[in-house]
C-alpha positions as CSV (number, residue, x, y, z in Angstrom):
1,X,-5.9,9.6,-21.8
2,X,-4.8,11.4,-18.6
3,X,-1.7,9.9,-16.8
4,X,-2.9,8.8,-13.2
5,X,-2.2,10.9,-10.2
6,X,0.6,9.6,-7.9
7,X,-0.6,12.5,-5.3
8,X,-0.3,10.7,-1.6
9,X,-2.8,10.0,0.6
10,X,-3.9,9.2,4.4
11,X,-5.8,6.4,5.3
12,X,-6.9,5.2,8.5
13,X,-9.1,2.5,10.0
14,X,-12.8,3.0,11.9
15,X,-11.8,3.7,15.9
16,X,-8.4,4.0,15.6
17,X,-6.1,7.2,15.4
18,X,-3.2,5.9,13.3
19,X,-3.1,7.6,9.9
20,X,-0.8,5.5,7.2
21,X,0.8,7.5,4.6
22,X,0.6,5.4,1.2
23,X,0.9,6.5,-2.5
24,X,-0.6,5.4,-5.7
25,X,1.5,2.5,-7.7
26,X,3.4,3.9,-10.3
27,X,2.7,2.3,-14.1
28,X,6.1,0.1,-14.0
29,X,5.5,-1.1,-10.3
30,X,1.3,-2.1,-11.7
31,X,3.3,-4.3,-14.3
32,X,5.1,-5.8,-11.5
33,X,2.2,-6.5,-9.4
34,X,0.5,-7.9,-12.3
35,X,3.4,-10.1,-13.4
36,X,3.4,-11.8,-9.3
37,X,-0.4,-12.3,-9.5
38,X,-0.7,-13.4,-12.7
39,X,2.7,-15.0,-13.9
40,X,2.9,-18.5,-14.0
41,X,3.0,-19.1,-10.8
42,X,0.6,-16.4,-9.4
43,X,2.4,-15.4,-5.9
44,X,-0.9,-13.6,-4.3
45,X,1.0,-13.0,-0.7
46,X,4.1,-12.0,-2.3
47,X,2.3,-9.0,-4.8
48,X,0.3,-7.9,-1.8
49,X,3.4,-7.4,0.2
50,X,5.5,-5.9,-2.6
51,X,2.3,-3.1,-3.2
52,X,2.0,-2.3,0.6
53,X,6.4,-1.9,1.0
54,X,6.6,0.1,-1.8
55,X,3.6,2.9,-1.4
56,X,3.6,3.1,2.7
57,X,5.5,6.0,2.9
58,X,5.0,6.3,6.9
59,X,2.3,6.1,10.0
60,X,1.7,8.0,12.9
61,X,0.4,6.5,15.9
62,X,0.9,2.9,15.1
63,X,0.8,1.1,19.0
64,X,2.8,-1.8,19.6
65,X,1.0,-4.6,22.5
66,X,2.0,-2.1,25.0
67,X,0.7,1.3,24.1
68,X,4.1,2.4,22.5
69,X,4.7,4.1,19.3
70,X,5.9,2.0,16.9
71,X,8.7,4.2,14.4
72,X,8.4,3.8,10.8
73,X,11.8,3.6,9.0
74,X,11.9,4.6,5.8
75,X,14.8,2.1,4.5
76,X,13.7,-0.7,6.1
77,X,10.6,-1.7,4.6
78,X,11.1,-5.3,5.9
79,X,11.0,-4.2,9.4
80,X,7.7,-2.4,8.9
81,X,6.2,-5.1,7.2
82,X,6.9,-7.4,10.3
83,X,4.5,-5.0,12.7
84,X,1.3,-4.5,10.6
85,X,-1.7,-7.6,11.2
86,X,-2.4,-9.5,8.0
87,X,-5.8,-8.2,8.0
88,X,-4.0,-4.3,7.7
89,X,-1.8,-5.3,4.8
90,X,-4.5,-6.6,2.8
91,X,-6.9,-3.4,3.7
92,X,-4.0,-1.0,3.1
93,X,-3.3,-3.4,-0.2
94,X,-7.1,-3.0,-1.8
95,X,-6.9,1.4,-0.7
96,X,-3.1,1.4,-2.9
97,X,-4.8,-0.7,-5.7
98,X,-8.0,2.0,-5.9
99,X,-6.1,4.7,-5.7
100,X,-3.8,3.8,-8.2
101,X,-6.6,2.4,-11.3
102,X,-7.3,4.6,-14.0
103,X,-10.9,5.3,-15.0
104,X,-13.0,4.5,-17.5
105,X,-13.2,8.5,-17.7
106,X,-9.6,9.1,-17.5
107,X,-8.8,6.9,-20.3
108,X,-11.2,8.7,-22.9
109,X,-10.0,11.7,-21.9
């Protein structure tokens, strides 16, 4: 079995020049995840929005209403959180959760 790759990657929506920096889920933050969606009390919102704070590493030309470029700060993943659409936490969400499975390949080898 091969360890998955935590490499970073860019990722950026059809029509629009922002570029978000994200990163694979580590194994212990995949437990995590796993635990809010499927403990007892499956907390969907909550696991997509611990994925998305901690692998969005950054953005670049992220517009707020007024054509102004939102900053990305690093230690406050809160604040971030409060400027993406619902729609962009949940795309962003399914890229992390690709690009951090193993496959079928990768665990034979």
């Amino acid at each position: 079995m091969k360890a998955i790759s935590l490499a970073p990657f860019n990722h950026s929506f059809p029509d629009d020049d922002t570029v978000f920096n994200l990163r694979p889920l580590n194994g212990i933050e995949d437990l995590e995840r796993n635990n809010l969606l499927y403990g007892h009390e499956g907390k969907t919102n909550e696991a997509f929005l611990f994925v998305v704070k901690k692998c969005l590493t950054g953005w670049s030309k992220y517009l707020d209403a007024n054509d102004k470029e939102i900053v990305f700060n690093p230690d406050k993943p809160d604040e971030n959180m409060k400027v993406l659409h619902a729609d962009v936490i949940c795309d962003l969400y399914k890229r992390i959760i690709a690009a951090s499975e193993v496959s079928d390949q990768q665990k034979k080898t």
